[in-house]
Every structure is written in structure tokens, then in C-alpha cells.
C-alpha positions in Angstrom: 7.0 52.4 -110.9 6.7 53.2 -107.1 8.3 50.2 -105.5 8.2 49.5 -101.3 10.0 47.2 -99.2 9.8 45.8 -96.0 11.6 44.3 -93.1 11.3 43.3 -90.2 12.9 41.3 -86.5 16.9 41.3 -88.0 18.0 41.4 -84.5 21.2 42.6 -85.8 23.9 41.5 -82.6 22.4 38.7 -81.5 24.3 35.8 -80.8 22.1 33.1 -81.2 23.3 33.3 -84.9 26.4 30.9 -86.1 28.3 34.3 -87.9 27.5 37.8 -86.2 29.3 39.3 -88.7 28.0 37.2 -91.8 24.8 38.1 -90.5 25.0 41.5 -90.5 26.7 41.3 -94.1 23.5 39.4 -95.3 20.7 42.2 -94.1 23.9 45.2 -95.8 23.5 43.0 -99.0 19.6 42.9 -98.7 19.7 46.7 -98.8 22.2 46.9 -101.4 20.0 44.8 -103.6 16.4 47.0 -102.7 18.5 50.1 -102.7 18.2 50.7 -106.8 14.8 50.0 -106.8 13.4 51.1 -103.6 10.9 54.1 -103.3 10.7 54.1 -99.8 12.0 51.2 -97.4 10.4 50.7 -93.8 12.3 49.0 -91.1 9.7 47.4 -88.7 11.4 46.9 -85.8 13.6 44.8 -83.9 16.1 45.4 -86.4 19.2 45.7 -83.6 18.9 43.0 -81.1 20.1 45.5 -78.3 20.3 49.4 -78.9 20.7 52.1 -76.3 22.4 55.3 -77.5 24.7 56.8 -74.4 25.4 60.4 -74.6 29.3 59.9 -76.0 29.0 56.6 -77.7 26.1 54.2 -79.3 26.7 49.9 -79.1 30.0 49.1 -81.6 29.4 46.1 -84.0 26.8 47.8 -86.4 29.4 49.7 -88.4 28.8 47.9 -91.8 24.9 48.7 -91.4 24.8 52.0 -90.4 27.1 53.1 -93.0 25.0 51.4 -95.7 21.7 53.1 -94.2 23.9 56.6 -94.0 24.6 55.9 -98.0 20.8 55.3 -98.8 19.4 57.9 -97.1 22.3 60.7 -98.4 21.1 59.4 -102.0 17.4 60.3 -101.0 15.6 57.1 -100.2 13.5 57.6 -97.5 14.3 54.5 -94.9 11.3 54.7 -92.1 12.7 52.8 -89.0 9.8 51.6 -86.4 11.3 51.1 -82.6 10.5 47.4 -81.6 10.7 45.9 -78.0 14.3 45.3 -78.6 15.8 48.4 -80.2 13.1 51.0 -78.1 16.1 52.9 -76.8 17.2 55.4 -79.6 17.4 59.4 -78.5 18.4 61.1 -82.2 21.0 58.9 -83.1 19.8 57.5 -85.4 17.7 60.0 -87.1 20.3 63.2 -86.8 23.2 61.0 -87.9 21.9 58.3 -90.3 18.9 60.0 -91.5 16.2 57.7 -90.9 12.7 58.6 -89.7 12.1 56.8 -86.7 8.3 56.2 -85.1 7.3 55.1 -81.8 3.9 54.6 -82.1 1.8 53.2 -84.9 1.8 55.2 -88.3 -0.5 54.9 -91.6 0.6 55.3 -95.2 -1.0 55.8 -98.6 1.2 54.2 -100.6 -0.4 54.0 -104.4 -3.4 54.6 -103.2 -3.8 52.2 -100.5 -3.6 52.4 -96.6 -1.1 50.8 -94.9 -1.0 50.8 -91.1 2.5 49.8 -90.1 4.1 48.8 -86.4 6.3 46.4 -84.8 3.3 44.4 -83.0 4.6 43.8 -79.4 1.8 45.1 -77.0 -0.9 45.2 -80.0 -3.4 43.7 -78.3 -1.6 41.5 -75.9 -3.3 40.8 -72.5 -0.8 39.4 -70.5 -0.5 41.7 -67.3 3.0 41.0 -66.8 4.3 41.7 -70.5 2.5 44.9 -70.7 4.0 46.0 -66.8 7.6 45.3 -68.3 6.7 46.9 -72.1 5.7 49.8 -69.6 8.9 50.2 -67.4 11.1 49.5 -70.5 9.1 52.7 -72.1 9.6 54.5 -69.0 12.0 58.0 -69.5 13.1 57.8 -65.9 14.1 53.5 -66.8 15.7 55.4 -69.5 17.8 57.7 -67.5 18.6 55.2 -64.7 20.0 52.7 -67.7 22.0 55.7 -69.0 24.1 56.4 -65.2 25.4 52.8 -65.9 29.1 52.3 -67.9 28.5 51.2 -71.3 30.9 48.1 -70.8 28.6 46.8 -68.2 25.2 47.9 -69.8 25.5 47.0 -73.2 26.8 43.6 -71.8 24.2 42.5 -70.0 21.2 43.6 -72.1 23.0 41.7 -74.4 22.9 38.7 -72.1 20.0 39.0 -71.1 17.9 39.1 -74.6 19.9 36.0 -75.3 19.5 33.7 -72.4 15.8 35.0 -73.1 15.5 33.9 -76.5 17.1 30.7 -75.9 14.8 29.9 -73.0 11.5 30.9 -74.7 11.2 30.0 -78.7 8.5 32.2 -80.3 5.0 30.4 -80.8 4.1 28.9 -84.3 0.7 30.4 -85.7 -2.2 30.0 -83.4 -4.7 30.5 -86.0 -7.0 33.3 -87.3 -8.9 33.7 -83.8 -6.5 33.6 -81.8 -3.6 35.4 -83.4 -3.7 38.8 -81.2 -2.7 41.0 -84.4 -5.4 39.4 -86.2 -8.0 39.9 -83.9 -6.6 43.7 -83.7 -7.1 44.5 -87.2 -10.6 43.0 -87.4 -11.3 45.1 -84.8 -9.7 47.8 -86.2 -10.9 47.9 -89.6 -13.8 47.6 -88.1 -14.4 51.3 -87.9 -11.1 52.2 -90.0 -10.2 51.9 -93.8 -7.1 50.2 -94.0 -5.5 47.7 -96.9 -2.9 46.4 -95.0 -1.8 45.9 -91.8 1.7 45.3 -91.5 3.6 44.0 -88.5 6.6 42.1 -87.0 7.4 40.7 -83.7 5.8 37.3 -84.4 8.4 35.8 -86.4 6.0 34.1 -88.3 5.4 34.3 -92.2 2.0 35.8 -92.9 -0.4 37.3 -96.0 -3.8 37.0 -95.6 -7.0 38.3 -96.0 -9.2 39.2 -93.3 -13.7 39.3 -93.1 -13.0 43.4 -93.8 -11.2 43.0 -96.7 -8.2 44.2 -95.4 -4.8 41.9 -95.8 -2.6 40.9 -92.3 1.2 40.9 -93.0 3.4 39.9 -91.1 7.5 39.7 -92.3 8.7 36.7 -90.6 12.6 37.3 -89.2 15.7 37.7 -91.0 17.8 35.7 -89.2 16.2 32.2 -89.8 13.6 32.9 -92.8 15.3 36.1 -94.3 12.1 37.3 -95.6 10.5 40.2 -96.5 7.5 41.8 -98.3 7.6 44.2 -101.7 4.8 46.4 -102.7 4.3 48.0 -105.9 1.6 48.0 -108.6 1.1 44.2 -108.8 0.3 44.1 -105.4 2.2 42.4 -102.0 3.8 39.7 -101.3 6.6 38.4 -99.2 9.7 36.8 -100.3 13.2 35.5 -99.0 16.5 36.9 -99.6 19.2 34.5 -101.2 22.4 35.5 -100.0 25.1 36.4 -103.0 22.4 36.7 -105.5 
């Protein structure tokens, strides 16, 4: 039977984590595992900690996971990859050379029969002026281009800084509750006026599966760099588990 994974806020890079490189090994042997199964695997963002793609040369350390991706995708699973607010900067890389499908903006599924919307999260109904000012500049082509005139020594380094001196100085809030969780209140509001199953989303870093007034279920995958989770969907329905390294 049809079987569907997803993950979510790897941050692949960063160095927050003990091991860089065990780390990455853990999310390769995460795909190895879902590979034999897998109908379709979706990628929900924030997967690289730091990704820009220069014209002659894309961040080194990734290697082990790209080649991985490259092997799943030439075998014909589908791998959908959704930009987060970490990884926004990809121009073709990744899709012309690896052969995932890469979204920028919010997509729905019918997978079995049911409605999926899937997206990273950051900027779903977040009112903070100054987030959505930088989510705006960071989006911005000519941002892009400027970032691009810079020597990958120097840029890659401190965007790689940066999103680490950030996460150190600002941990990511535990779970507000149902009214005042911004993705919750975005798929009420949503489904609302849309049919949808499940909503799917990252970004929080919190472990989620519930059901909302409309019916509709809120997911949301956690991290895999702390809780190593991740949901599965098939004909028994969805849930969310952890991956066990060396299983």
C-alpha cells in the first residue's frame, strides 16, 4: 500500500549539534530506512541550516545527503522539498541536479484520498511587524543578488554564524496552546472555507497531532536534531514517530 513520510527542521550544518557529521549520517540513515517503503517523501523545510547556491559552487558539508537524495530520486521516489526560512536560497540546484521538486509557497495534496495542505510555517499567520519586514528582505531577488556579489568563503561563513549565535540566543517557544498557536488559528481559519484533512507544517519545533473544531487534523513534525521525529501516512492513518539511530 501507498505509504508517505514526512520531515521536517533537520537543519543539516548547524553547529549547535555535538557531531555535524553524525548528524547528518542520522537524517542519510532515516532515508535509507523510508527509502524501500516510501511512495512519496516531503521534506518540509529547514532541512539545511544554511543554503545559498553561488553560480560555480553550492555550501560543502552536505555530500553524504545529497548523494542519498540523488540515489532516491534516480530510483523514482518522488522526494518534494519545501524552502523554509533557513534554506529559502536555492536557484535549480537542487532540483536540476538532485531531482527533487522544490515549492516556495504552500501546496495541497490528495494523498489516498485525503487533502493535505503542506508548508514550512514561518510567516503563516505571524503578526510580528519586524519578522515579516526581514521574511520579506530575505525573499527579496535583488537581497538575492547582492548576497550572490559576496566570496563564498565570507558568505557562507557568516550566515553560518549568524543562524547560530541566533539560535543560541533565542530557544523556540514550548506550545502556547490551541488559541494561541498561530498555525492553529490558520487552519481554523482556513478550513473554514477550505476542505482540508491535514495541515502539515514545521518551523515550530514542537511535536503536534491534533484535531481541530473543522475536523481537520494540525501536524506539526517536531525537529530532527533534538526529537528526530517524523510523521507516516498510509491507510491506517497518521502519526508521528522518532527515528532510533542504527535500527
Amino acid at each position: 500500500m501507498p505509504k508517505y513520510y514526512f520531515l521536517s527542521d533537520a537543519h543539516i550544518g548547524t553547529q549547535i549539534v555535538e557531531n555535524v557529521r553524525e548528524h547528518e549520517k542520522r537524517l542519510v540513515d532515516w532515508l535509507e530506512m523510508v527509502r524501500h517503503d516510501a511512495t512519496e517523501i516531503f521534506l518540509v523545510g529547514d532541512i539545511f541550516d544554511f543554503w545559498f547556491e553561488y553560480k560555480s559552487c553550492i555550501p560543502k558539508g552536505y555530500n553524504r545527503l545529497l548523494g542519498k537524495l540523488a540515489e532516491i530520486t534516480d530510483n523514482g521516489v518522488k522526494v518534494h522539498f519545501f524552502i523554509g526560512n533557513h534554506d529559502l536560497w536555492t536557484f535549480g540546484y537542487l532540483e536540476q541536479e538532485i531531482g527533487l521538486t522544490v515549492y516556495k509557497s504552500p501546496q495541497v495534496f490528495e494523498l489516498l484520498g485525503y487533502r493535505f495542505f503542506v508548508t514550512h510555517g514561518d510567516g503563516v499567520n505571524d503578526k510580528s511587524r519586524v519578522f515579516r519586514i526581514t521574511r520579506k528582505l530575505f525573499h527579496s531577488r535583488m537581497m538575492q543578488k547582492c548576497f550572490g556579489f559576496i566570496h563564498p568563503n565570507i558568505g557562507i561563513s557568516v550566515a553560518k554564524n549568524l543562524s547560530n549565535n541566533n539560535r543560541k540566543k533565542h530557544s523556540y517557544v514550548p506550545y502556547k496552546g490551541e488559541e494561541n498557536e498561530p498555525l492553529i488559528l490558520f487552519a481554523s481559519n482556513y478550513s473554514a472555507d477550505n476542505s482540508i484533512d491535514y495541515f502539515v507544517f514545521g518551523h515550530r519545533h514542537i511535536v503536534l497531532n491534533m484535531q481541530i473544531a473543522s475536523g481537520s487534523r494540525v501536524v506539526i513534525l517536531g525537529d530532527f536534531y533534538e526529537e528526530f521525529s517524523y510523521a507516516v501516512f498510509d491507510e491506517n492513518g497518521l502519526s508521528i514517530e522518532n527515528f532510533i539511530a542504527n535500527q
